[in-house]
C-alpha positions as CSV (number, residue, x, y, z in Angstrom):
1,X,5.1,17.2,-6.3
2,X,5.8,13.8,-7.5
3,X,4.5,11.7,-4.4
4,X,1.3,14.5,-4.2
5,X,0.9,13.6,-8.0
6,X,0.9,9.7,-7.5
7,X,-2.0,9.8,-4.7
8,X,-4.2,10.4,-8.1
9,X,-3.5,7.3,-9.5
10,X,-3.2,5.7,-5.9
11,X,-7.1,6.0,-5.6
12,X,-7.2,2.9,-8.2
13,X,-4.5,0.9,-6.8
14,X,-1.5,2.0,-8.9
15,X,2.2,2.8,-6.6
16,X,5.7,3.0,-7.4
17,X,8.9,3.3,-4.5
18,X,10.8,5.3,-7.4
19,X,10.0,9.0,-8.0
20,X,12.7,9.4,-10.4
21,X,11.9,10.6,-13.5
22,X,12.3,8.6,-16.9
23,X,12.7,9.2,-20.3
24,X,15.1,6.8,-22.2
25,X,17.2,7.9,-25.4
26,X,18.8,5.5,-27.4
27,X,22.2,4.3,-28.3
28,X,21.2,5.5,-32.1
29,X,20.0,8.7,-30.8
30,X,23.0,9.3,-29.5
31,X,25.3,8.6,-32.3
32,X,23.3,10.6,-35.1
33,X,23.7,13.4,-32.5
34,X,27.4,13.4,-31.9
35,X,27.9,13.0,-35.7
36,X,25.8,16.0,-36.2
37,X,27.7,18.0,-33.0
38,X,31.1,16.2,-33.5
39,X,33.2,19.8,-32.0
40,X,30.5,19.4,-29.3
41,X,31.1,15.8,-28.1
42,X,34.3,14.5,-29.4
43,X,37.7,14.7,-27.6
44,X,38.6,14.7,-23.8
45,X,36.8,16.4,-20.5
46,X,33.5,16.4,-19.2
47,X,30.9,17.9,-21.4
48,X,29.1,20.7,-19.5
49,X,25.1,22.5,-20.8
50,X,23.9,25.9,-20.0
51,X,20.4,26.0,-20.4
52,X,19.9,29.9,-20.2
53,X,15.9,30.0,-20.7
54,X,13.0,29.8,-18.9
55,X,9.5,31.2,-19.8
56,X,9.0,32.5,-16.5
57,X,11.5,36.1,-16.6
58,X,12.2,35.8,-12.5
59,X,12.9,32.1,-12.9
60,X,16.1,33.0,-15.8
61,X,19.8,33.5,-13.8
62,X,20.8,36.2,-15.5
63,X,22.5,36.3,-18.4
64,X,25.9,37.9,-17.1
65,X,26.3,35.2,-14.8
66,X,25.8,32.3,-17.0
67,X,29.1,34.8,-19.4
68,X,30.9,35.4,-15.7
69,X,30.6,31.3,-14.9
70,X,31.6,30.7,-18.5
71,X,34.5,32.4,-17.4
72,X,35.6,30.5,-14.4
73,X,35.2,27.6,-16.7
74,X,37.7,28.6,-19.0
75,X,39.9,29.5,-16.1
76,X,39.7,25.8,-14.7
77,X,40.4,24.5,-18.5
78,X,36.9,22.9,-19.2
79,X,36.5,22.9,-23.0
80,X,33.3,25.3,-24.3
81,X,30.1,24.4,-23.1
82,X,26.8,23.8,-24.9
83,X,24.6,26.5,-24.7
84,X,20.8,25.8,-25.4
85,X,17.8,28.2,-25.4
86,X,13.8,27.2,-26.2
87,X,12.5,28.3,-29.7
88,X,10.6,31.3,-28.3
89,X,13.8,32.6,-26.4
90,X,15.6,33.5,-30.0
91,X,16.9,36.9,-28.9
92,X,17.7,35.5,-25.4
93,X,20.3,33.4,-27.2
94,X,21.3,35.7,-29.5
95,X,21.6,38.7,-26.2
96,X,23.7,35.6,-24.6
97,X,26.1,35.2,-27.6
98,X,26.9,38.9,-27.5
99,X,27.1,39.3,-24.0
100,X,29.6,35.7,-23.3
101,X,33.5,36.3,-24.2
102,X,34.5,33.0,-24.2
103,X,33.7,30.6,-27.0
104,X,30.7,28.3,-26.6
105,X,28.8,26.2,-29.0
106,X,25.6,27.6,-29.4
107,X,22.7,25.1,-30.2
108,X,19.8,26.0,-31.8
109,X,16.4,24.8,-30.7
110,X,15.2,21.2,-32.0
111,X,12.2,19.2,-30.9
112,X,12.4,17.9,-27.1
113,X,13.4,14.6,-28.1
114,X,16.5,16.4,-29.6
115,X,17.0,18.0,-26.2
116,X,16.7,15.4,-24.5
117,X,19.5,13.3,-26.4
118,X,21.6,16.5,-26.1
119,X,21.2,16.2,-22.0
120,X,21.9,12.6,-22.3
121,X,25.2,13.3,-23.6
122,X,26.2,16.1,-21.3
123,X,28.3,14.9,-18.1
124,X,26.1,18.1,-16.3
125,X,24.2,20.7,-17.6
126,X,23.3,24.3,-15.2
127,X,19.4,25.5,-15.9
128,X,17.1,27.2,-14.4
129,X,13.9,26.6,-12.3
130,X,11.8,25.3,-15.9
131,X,10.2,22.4,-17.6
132,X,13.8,21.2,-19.4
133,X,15.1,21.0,-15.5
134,X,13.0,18.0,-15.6
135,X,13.2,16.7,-19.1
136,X,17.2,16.9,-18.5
137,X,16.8,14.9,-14.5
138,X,14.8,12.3,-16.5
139,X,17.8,10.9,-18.5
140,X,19.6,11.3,-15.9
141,X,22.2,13.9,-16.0
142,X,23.7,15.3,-12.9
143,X,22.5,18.6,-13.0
144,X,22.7,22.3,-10.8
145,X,19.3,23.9,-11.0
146,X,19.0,28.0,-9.9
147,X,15.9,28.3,-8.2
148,X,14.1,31.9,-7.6
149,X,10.3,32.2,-5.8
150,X,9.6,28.6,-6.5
151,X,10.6,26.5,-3.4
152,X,12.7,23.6,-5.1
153,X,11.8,21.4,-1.8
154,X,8.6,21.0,-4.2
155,X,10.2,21.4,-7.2
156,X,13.8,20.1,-7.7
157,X,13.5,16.2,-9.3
158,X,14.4,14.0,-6.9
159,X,17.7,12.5,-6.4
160,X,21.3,13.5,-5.0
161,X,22.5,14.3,-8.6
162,X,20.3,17.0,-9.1
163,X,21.7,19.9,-6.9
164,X,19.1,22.9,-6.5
165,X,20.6,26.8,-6.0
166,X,18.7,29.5,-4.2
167,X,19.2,32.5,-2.5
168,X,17.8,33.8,1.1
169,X,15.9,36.1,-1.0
170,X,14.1,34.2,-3.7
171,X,15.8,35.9,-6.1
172,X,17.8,33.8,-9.2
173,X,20.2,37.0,-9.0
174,X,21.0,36.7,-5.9
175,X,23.2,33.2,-6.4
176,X,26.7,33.9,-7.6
177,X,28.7,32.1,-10.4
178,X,31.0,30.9,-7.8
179,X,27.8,29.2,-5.8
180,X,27.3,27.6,-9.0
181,X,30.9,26.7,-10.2
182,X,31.3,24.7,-7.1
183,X,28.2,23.1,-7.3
184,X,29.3,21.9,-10.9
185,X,32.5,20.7,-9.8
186,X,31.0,18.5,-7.0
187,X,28.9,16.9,-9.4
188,X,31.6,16.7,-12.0
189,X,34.0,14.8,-9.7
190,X,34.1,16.5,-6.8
191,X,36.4,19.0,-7.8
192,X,39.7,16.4,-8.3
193,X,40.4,18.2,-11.6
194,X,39.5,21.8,-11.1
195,X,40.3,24.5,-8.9
């Protein structure tokens, strides 16, 4: 989608060799959000996001999975993730923070700007098939992305970091937490630290 996009503004000249995309967050950006999240981002181990939304219902892993692969974390000894939600998914995040057993720290909707920053500082963050996929690619955090009926040979940003999960079916359900665990722990490190 990004090369098909670019033969628009090919028509007047205009190219680029880099597909990646961009969005830069800065050092202060940062800061004010770690003192705002200081649980969240202080102390040791890789930070890891769930990003449990997506406006499109058959694009969303379901919620028992993201609980079951919070699970496995905990098992492996990652500290609580970050779980983020849009501002219209309100009783997605609340359904989520029933349904998990595990602590997490929840984080409520800001601005995309916020989000972004938040992705920044994530070492890897699991989503699904939806516009923050791209918004978290673009600052350029490793990221495992669950794909349903939209084919992420179109859709997954480009780039080795971004790993894209999806089943024979076309159907987000259909992957298993343990697809995605060791997805994660390949882009965390290859797996050195975790079983």
């Amino acid at each position: 989608q990004s090369a098909r996009n670019l033969d628009i503004v090919r028509i007047i000249g205009a190219d680029s060799v880099d597909l990646h995309e961009t969005v830069h967050v800065t050092a202060g950006e940062k800061d004010e959000i770690r003192r705002r999240f200081p649980e969240l981002y202080g102390g040791t181990g890789p930070v890891v996001g769930f990003h449990i939304g997506a406006n499109k219902k058959e694009n969303r892993w379901p919620l028992a999975r993201f609980a079951e692969l919070r699970d496995m974390l905990h098992r492996a000894g990652l500290k609580p993730p970050a779980v983020f939600w849009g501002p219209a998914e309100k009783d997605l995040g609340s359904e989520f923070l029933r349904l998990v057993k595990r602590p997490v720290h929840a984080v409520e909707p800001g601005n995309l700007r916020e989000q972004a920053v938040h992705f920044a500082l994530c070492d890897a963050v699991i989503c699904n098939d939806t516009g923050v996929m791209h918004l978290c690619a673009s600052v350029g955090t490793p990221l495992v992305a669950l794909f349903g009926p939209t084919d992420p040979e179109f859709w997954k940003p480009v780039g080795d970091s971004f790993i894209a999960l999806r089943s024979r079916d076309r159907r987000t359900e259909s992957v298993s937490a343990v697809e995605v665990r060791k997805a994660l722990f390949k882009i965390l490190g290859k797996g050195r630290k975790w079983k």
